[in-house]
C-alpha positions as CSV (number, residue, x, y, z in Angstrom):
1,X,9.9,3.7,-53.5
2,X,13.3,2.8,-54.0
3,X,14.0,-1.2,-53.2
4,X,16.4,-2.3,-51.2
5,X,17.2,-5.4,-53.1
6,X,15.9,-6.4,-56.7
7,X,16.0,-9.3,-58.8
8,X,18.7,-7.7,-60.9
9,X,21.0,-7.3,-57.7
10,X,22.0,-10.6,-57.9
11,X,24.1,-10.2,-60.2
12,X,26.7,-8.2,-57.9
13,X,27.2,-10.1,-54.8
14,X,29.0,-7.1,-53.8
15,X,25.8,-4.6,-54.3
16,X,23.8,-7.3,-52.4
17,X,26.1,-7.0,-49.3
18,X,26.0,-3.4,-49.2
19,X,22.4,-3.3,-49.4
20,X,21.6,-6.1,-46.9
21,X,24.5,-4.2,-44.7
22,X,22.1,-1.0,-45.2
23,X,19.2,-2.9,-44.2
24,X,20.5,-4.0,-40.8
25,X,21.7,-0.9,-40.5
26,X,18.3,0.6,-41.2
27,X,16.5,-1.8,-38.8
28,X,19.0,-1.8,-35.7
29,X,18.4,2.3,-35.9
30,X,14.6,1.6,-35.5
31,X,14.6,-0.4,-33.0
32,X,16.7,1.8,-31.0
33,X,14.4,4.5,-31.4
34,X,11.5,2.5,-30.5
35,X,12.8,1.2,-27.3
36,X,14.3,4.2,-26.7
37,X,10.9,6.0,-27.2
38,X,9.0,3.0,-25.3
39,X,11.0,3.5,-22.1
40,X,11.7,6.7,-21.7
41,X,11.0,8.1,-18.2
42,X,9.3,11.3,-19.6
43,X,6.6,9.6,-21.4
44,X,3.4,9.3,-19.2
45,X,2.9,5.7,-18.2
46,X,-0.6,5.7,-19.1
47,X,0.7,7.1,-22.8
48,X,3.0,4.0,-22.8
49,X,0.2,1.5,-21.7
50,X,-2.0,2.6,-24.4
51,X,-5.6,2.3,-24.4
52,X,-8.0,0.0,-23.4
53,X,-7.6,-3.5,-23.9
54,X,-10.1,-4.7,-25.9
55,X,-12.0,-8.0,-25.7
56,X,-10.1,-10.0,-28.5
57,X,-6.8,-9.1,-26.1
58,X,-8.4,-10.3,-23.1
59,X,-8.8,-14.0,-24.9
60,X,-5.3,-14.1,-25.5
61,X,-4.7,-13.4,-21.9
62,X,-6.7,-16.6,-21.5
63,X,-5.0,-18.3,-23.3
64,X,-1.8,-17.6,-21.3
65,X,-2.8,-19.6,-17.8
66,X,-6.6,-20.8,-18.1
67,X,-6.9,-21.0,-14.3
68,X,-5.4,-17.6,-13.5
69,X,-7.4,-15.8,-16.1
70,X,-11.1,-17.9,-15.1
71,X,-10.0,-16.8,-11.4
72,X,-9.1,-13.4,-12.3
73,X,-12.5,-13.0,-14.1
74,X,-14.3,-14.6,-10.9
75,X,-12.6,-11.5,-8.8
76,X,-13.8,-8.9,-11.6
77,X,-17.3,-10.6,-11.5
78,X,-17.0,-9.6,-7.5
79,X,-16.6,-6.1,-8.3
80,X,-19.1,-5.7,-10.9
81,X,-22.0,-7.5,-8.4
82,X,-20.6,-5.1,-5.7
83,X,-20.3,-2.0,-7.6
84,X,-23.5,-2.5,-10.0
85,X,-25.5,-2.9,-6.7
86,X,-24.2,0.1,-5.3
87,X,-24.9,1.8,-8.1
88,X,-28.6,0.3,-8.2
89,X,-29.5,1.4,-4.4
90,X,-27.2,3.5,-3.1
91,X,-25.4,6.0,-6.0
92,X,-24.9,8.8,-5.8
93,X,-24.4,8.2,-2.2
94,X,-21.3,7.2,-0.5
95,X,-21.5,3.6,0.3
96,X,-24.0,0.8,0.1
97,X,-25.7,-1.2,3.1
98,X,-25.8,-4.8,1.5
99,X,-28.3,-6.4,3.7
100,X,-30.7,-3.4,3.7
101,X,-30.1,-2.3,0.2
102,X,-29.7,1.2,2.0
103,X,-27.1,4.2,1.6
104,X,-24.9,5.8,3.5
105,X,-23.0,9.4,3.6
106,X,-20.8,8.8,6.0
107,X,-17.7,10.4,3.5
108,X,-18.6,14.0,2.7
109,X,-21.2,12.2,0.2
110,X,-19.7,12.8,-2.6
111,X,-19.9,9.4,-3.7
112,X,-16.7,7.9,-2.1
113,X,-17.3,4.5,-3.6
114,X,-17.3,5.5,-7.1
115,X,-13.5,8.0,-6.4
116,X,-11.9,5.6,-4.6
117,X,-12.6,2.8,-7.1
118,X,-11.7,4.9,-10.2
119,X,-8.9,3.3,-10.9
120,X,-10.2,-0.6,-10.2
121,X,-12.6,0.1,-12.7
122,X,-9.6,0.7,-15.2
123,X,-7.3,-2.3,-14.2
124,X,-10.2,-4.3,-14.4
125,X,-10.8,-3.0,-18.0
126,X,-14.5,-2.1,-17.1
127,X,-14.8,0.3,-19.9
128,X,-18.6,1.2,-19.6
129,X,-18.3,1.8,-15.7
130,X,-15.7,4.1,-16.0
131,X,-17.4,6.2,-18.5
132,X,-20.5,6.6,-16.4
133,X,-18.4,6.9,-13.2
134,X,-16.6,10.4,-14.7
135,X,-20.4,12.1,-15.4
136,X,-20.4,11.7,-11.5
137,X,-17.0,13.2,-11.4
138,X,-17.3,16.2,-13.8
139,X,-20.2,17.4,-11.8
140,X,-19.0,17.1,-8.2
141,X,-17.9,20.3,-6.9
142,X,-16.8,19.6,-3.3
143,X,-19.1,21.6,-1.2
144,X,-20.8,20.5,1.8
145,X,-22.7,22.2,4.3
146,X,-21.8,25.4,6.8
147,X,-21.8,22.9,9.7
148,X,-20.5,20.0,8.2
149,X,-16.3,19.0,8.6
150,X,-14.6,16.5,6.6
151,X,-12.0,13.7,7.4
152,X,-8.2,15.6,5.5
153,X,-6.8,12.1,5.8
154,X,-9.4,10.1,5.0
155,X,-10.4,12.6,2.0
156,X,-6.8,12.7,0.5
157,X,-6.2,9.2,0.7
158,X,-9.6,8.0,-0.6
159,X,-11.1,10.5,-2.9
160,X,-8.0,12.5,-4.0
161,X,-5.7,9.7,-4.1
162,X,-8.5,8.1,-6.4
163,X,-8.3,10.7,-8.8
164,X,-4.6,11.1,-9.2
165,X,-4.3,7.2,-9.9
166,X,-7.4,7.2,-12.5
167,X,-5.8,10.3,-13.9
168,X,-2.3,8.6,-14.2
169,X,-3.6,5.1,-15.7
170,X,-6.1,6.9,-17.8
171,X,-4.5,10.4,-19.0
172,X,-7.7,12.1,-18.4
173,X,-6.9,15.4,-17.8
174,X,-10.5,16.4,-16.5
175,X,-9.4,13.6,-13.3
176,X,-6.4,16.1,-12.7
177,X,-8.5,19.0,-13.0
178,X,-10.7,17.7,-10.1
179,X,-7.8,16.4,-8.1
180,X,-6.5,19.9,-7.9
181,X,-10.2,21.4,-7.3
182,X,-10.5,19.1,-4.4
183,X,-7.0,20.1,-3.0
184,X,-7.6,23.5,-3.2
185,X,-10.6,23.1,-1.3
186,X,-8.7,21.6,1.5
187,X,-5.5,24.0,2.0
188,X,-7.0,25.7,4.8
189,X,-5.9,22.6,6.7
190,X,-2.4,22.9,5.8
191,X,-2.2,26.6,7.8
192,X,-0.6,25.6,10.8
193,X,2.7,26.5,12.5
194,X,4.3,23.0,12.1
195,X,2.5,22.7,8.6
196,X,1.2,19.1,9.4
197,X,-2.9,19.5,9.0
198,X,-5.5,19.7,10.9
199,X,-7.8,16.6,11.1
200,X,-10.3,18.3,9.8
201,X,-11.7,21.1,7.3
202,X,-15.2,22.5,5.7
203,X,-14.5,23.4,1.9
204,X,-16.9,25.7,1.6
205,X,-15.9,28.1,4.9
206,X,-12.1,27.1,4.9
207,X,-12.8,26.5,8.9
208,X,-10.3,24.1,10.3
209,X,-11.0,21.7,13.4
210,X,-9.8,19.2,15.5
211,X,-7.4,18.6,18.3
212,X,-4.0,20.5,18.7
213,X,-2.2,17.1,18.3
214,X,-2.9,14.3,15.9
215,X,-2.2,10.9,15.2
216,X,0.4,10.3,12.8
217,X,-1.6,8.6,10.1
218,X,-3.3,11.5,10.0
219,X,-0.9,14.1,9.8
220,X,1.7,12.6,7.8
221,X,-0.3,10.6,4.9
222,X,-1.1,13.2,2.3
223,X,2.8,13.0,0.7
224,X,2.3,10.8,-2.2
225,X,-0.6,12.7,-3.5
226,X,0.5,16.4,-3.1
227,X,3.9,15.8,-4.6
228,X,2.4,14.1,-7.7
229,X,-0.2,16.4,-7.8
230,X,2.4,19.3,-7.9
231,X,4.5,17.6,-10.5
232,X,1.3,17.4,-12.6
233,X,-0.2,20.7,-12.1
234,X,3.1,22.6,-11.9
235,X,2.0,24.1,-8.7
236,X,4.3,25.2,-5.9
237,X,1.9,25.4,-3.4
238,X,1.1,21.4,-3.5
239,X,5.1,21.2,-2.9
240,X,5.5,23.0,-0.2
241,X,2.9,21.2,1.8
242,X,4.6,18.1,1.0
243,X,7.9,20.0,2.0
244,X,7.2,21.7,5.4
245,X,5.7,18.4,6.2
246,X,8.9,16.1,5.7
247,X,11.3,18.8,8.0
248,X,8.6,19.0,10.5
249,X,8.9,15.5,10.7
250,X,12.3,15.5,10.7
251,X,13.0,17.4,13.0
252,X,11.1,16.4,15.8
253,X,12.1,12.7,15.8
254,X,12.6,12.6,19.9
255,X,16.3,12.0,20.9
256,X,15.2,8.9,23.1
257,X,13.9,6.8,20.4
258,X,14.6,6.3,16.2
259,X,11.0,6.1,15.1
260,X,7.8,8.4,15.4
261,X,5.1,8.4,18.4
262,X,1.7,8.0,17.6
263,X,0.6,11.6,18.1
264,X,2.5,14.6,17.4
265,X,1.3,18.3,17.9
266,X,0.2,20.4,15.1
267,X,0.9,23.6,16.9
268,X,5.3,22.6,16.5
269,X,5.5,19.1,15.3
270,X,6.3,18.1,18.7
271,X,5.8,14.4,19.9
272,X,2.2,15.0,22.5
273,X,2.8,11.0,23.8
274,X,5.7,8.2,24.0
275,X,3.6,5.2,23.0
276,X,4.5,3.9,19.3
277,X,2.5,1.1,17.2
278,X,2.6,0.1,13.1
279,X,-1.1,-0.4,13.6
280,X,-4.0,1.4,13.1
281,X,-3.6,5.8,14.1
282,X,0.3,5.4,13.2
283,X,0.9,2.4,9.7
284,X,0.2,4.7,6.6
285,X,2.8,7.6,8.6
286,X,5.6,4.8,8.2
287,X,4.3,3.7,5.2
288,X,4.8,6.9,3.1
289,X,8.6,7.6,4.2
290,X,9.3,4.8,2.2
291,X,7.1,5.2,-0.4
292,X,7.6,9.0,-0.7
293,X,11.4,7.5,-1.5
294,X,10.3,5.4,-4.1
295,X,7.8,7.5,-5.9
296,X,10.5,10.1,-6.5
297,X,12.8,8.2,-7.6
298,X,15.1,7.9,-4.7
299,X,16.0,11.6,-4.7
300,X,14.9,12.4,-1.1
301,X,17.7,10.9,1.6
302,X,15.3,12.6,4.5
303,X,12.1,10.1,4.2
304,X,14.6,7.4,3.8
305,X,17.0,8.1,6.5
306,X,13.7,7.9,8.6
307,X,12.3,4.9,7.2
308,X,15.4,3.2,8.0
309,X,15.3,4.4,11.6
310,X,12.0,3.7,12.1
311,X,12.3,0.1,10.7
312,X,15.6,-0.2,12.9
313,X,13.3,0.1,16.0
314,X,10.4,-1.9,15.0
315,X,12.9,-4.6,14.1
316,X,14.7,-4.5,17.9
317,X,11.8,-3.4,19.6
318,X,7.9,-4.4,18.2
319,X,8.5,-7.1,17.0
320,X,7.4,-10.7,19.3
321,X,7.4,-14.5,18.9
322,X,4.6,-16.7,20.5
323,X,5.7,-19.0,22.8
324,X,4.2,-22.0,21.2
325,X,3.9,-21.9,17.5
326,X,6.5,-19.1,16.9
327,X,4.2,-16.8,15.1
328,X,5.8,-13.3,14.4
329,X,3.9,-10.6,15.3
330,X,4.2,-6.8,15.6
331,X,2.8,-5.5,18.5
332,X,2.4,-1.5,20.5
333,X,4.7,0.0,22.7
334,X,2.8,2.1,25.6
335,X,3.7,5.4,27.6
336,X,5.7,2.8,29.8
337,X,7.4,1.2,27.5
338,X,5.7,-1.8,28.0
339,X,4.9,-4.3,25.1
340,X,0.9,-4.9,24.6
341,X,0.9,-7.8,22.5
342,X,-1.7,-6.6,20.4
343,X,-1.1,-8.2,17.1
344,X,-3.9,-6.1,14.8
345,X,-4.9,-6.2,11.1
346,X,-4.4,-2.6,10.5
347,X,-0.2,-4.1,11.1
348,X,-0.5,-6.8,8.5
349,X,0.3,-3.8,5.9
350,X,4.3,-4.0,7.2
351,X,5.1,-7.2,5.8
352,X,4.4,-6.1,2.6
353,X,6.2,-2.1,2.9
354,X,9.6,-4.6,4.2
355,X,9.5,-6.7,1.3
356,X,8.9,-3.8,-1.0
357,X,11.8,-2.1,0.7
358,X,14.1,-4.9,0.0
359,X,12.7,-5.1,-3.6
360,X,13.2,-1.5,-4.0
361,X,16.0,0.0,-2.6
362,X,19.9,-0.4,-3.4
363,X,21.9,-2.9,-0.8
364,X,23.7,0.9,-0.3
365,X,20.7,1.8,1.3
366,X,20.7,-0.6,3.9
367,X,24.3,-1.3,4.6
368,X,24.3,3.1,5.1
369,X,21.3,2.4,7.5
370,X,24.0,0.5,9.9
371,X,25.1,4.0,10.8
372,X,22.1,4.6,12.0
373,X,22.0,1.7,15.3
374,X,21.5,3.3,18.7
375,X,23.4,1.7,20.9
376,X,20.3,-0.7,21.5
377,X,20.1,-2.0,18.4
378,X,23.8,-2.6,17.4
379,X,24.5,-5.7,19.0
380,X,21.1,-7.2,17.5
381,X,21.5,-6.5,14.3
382,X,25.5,-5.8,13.4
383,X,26.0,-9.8,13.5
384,X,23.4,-10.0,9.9
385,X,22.3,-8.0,6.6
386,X,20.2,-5.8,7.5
387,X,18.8,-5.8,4.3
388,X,18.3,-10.2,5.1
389,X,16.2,-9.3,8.5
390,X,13.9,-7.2,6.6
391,X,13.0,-9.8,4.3
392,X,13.2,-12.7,7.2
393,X,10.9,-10.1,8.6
394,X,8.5,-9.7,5.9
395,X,8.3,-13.4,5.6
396,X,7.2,-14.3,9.3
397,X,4.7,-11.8,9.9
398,X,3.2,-12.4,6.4
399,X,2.8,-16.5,7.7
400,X,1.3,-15.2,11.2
401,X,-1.2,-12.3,9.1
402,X,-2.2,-15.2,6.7
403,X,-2.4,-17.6,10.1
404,X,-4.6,-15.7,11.5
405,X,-7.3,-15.7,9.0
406,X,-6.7,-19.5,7.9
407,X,-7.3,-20.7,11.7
408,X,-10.5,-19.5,11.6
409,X,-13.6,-21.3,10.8
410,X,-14.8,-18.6,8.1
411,X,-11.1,-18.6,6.5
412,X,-11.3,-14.8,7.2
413,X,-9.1,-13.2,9.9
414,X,-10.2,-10.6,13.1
415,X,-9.7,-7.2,13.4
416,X,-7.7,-8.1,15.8
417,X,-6.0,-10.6,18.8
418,X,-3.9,-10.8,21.8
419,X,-0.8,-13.1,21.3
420,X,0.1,-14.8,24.5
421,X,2.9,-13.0,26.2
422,X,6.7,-14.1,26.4
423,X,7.5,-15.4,30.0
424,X,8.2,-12.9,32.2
425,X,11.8,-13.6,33.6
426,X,14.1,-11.1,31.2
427,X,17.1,-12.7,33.0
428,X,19.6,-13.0,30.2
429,X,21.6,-15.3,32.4
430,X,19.2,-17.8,32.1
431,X,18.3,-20.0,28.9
432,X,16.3,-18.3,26.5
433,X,13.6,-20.0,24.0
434,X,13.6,-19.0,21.2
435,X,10.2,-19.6,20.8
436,X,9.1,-16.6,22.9
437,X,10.0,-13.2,23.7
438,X,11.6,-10.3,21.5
439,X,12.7,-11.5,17.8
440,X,16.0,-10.3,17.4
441,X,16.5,-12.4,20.8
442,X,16.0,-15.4,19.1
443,X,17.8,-15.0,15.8
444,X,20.5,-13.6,17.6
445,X,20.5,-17.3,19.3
446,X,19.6,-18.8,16.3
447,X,22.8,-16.9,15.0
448,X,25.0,-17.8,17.2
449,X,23.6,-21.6,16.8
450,X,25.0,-21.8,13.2
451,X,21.6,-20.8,11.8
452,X,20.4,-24.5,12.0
453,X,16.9,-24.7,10.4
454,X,15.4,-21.5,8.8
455,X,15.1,-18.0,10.9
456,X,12.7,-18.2,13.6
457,X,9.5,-17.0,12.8
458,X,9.6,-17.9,9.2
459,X,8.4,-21.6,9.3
460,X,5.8,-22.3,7.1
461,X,3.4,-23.8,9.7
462,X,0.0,-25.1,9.8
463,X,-3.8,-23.7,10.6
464,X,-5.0,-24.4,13.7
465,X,-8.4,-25.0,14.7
466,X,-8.6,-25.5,18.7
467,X,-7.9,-22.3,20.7
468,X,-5.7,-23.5,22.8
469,X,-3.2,-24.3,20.3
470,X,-3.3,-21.2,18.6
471,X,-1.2,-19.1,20.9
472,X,-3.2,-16.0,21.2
473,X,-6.9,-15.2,22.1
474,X,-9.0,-13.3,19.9
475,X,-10.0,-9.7,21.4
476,X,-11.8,-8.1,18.3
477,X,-13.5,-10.8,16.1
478,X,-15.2,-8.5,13.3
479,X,-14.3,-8.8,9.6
480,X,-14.5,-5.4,7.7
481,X,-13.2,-6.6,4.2
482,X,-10.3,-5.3,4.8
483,X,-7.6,-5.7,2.6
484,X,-4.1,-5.3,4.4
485,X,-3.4,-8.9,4.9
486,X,-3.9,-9.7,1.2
487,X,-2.0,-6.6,0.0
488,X,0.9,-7.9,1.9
489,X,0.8,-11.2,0.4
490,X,0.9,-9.6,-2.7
491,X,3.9,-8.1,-2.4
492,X,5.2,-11.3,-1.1
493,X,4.8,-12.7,-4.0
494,X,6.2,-10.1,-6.6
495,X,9.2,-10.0,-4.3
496,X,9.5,-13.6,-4.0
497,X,8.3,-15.6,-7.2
498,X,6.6,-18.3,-4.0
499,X,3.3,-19.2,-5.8
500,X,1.8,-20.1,-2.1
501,X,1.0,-16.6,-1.6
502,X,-0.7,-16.9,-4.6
503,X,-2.6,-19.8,-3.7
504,X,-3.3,-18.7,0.0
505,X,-4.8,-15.2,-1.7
506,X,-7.3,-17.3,-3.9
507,X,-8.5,-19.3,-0.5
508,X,-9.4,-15.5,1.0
509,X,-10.9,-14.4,-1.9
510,X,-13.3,-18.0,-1.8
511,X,-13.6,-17.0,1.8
512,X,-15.0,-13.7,0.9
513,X,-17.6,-15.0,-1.4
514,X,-19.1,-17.7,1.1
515,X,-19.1,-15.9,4.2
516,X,-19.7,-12.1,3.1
517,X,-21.7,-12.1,-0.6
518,X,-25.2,-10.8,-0.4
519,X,-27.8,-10.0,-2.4
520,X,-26.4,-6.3,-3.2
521,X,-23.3,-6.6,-2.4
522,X,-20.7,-7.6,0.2
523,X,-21.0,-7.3,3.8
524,X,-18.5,-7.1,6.8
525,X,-18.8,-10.1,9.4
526,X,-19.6,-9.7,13.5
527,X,-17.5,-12.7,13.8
528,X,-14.7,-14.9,12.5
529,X,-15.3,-17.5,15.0
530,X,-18.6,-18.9,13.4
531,X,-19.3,-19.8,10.2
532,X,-21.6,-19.4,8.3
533,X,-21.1,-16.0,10.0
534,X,-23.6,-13.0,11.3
535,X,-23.0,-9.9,8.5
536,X,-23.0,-6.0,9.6
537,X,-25.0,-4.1,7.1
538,X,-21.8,-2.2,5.3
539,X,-19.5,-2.6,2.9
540,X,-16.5,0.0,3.0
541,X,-15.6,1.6,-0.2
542,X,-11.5,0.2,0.5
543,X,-13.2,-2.9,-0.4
544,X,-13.5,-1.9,-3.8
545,X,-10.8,0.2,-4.0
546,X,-7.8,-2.3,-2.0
547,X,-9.3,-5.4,-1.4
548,X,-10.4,-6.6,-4.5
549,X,-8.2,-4.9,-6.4
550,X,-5.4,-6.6,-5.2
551,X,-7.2,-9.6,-5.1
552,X,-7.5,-9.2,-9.2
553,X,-4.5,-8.5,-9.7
554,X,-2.6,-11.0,-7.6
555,X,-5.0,-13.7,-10.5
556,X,-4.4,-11.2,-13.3
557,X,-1.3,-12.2,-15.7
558,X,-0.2,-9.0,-17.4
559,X,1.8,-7.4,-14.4
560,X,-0.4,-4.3,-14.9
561,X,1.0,-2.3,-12.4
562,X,5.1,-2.9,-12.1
563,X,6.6,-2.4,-8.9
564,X,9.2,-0.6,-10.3
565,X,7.0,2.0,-12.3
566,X,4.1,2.3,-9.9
567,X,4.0,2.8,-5.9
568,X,0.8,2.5,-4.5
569,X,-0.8,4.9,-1.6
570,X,-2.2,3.6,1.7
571,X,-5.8,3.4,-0.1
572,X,-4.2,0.9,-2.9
573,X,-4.2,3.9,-5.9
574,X,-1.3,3.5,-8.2
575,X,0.7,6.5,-8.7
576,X,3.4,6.3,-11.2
577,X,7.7,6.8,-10.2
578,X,9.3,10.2,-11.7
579,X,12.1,12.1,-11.5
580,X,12.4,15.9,-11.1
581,X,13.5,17.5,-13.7
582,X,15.8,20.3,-13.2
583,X,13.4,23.4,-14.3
584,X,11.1,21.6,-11.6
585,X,13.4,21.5,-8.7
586,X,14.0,24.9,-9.4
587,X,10.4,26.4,-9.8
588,X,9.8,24.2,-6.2
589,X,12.9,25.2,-4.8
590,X,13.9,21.5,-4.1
591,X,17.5,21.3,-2.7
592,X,17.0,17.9,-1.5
């Protein structure tokens, strides 16, 4: 091997430049092609993780932040006495019943607990369970009985979405393979005029039923998955699903408002109701025109023109403060355009989809979106940033979702709660607290005020214990593990740097294991308002598949899963950003 300097070199100062010039030269080319090679956008972000991180790497990780790591392991200890119960009573089944050490099918039984925790199972570096959990997927063919139907949505989001994500953390192609098994068993859903699915499908028979309309969860939550899966598999037909689904959408935005009902018809798209909610039957429908955005790598103005109309209305129109403690709640809007003032869980997802809006999108994006104010909304919101309100936004309903669990004996919060209405004089002649009533009402006041103290709604404030003070009764007082609240938090604190969410997310998680651990598992609470608290014999798979994996990783140091690499579907599976490539958007016909 020729040297690069010698002994004998020393002798010519000038040779001993030249060489260590040829050295630098040498180096500063191989780093270039390393970092070049490192992050390139065509490599596959499970080929640029690498492989599994090995025990000797998870001490150094340790040795990072001693309390984050033991806290981190204490959350991967909860999935490992969940899951390894689950698999000790209830596997191959669908999900465990903790008290009764029972099963349930009560997702196409297929084993729904073991597809939509795939990918926990890899975060979580549980190298064993994995292994054993892909016998179970190799020999799963997706068939079900003559008579039987199962959920589109709840089947995409759960078992298909699980795949995709394994697939892309892992690069195991056999993942893919059944991802696209699975999909093709459900396309006779997709064969409606409209192209937005049916709620329901038989794999075996192709035969489609449900109503002629359906809620907008349901009919407009399958995005994320299809297109990656098309991008994966090559595919056309995934594509167009994902494509006749956007214009559909589109297209049938009624004239009278800038967001989507909560039922549209599968027959033509049209709207079947005027009542319109971010809660449960409409969230993950909002949720993906954003994140269809984002996953594509901002290359499709259509889902983010309607994401910034939709969030338009929500901020003018959903979105209430208490009259007491000036909690920030969203709330439903009925067929008579009347507020209800139901604040649910299901809603504590849009904290987290504003802040990742602002963390994601270019301030172009929202200073375009002021082109977008009906005449309703101008005078609300042309006095700020738009892209300031979302956050302000984000902020004060992630202090009421976290409120409403840390009022509550258990430290877990209900499924849901009615806030205690605004007075009912609209007079705008009269004064107006801003402690009540619509929210862009009050920072419009707090505008015009000089924007003394912080926006209303955003005040860090306190538990309380005594109903009276809390400023809204609770009307559904079950706890299902559900993990909306958390994951909102979470992106709270990505966007933000505030270590509170941090801390508040660890108080849940003790939460969890006091009031819901069992002997085989964890179970879902009858009520909030008691502790120690009655359990339901249940535990949802989402628990393993949202809840504690955002719990993990909101301890975990290593930023496993980049906001701006990853976007996650409504079931908490990790898909990973691309871009197109030409040769694509030609073989999918993609003039977008």
């Amino acid at each position: 091997m020729f040297p690069l300097l010698s002994f004998s070199s020393f002798q010519d100062p000038g040779q001993v430049i030249r060489r260590i010039s040829y050295l630098s030269i040498l180096a500063l080319v191989l780093l270039t092609v390393y970092f070049t090679s490192t992050s390139s956008p065509n490599i596959s972000p499970a080929l640029r993780w690498g492989p599994y991180v090995g025990e000797s790497d998870r001490t150094k990780l340790a040795n990072q932040s001693t309390v984050w790591f033991q806290r981190a392991e204490r959350v991967r200890n909860a999935y490992i006495h969940a899951y390894s119960n689950y698999r000790r009573y209830a596997f191959p089944h669908d999900e465990i019943m903790p008290l009764s050490k029972e099963w349930q099918d009560n997702f196409n039984g297929w084993g729904v607990s073991v597809f939509d925790s795939l990918d926990t199972m890899y975060l979580m570096r549980l190298d064993e369970e994995f292994s054993n959990a892909l016998d179970l997927v190799e020999r799963t063919t997706f068939s079900m009985e003559k008579n039987a139907t199962l959920s589109v949505f709840e089947t995409t989001i759960r078992y298909l979405g699980g795949l995709l994500s394994a697939y892309a953390l892992s690069g195991n192609h056999l993942l893919l393979q059944k991802a696209d098994e699975l999909a093709e068993a459900m396309s006779p859903a997709f064969d409606t005029m409209s192209g937005l699915p049916w709620s329901s499908v038989n794999t075996v028979t192709g035969d489609v039923s449900g109503s002629y309309f359906g809620s907008l969860a349901e009919v407009a939550s399958c995005q994320l998955e299809y297109t990656y899966l098309a991008r994966e598999t090559g595919k056309q037909e995934h594509y167009h699903k994902v494509d006749r689904i956007m214009k559909s959408l589109s297209a049938n935005i009624p004239s009278r408002a800038s967001m989507l009902p909560n039922h549209l018809s599968t027959i033509n798209g049209l709207p079947t109701d005027v009542s319109y909610s971010a809660g449960g039957g409409a969230d993950s429908g909002h949720e993906y025109l954003l994140k269809y955005y984002l996953l594509t790598s901002h290359q499709d103005p259509l889902s983010l023109d309607m994401y910034m109309r939709t969030t338009n209305e929500i901020l003018t129109k959903l979105l209430y403060l208490s009259p007491k403690r000036s909690l920030l709640y969203v709330t439903d809007i009925n067929q008579d355009g009347e507020a209800s003032h139901l604040f649910e869980h299901l809603s504590c997802f849009l904290p987290g989809l504003l802040a990742l809006g602002v963390h994601s999108l270019p301030v172009s994006a929202f200073d375009n979106a002021t082109l977008l104010y009906t005449p309703y909304q101008e005078p609300f919101l042309s006095s700020f940033r738009l892209q300031e309100v979302h956050m302000w936004a984000a902020i004060g309903l992630g202090e009421s979702c976290w409120l409403m669990y840390a009022d509550q004996p258990t430290g877990l919060g209900p499924e849901s709660v009615i806030m205690n209405p605004p007075p009912a004089s609209r007079d705008h002649s009269r004064a107006f607290n801003i402690s009540s009533g619509l929210w862009v009402e009050a920072i419009a006041k707090w505008n015009d005020g000089k924007r003394e103290a912080e926006p209303p709604g955003t005040e860090e404030k306190s538990p309380e214990s005594h109903f009276l003070s809390k400023d809204y009764l609770i009307y559904k007082a079950q706890y299902f593990l559900r993990p909306e609240t958390i994951e909102s938090m979470y992106y709270l604190w990505k966007v933000t740097g505030d270590e509170r969410w941090r801390h508040r997310a660890w108080s849940i998680f003790e939460a969890i294991e006091q009031e819901t651990k069992t002997e085989a598992g964890y179970a879902s609470l009858l009520s909030v308002e008691t502790s120690p608290a009655v359990q339901l014999d249940e535990m949802p798979s989402y628990f393993l598949a949202e809840t504690l994996k955002y719990l993990y990783l909101f301890m975990d140091e290593s930023d496993r899963v980049p906001l701006d690499m990853w976007v996650f579907n409504t079931e908490a599976h990790p898909l990973p950003i691309f871009t197109w490539t030409e040769a694509q958007k030609s073989a999918f016909n993609i003039t977008r």
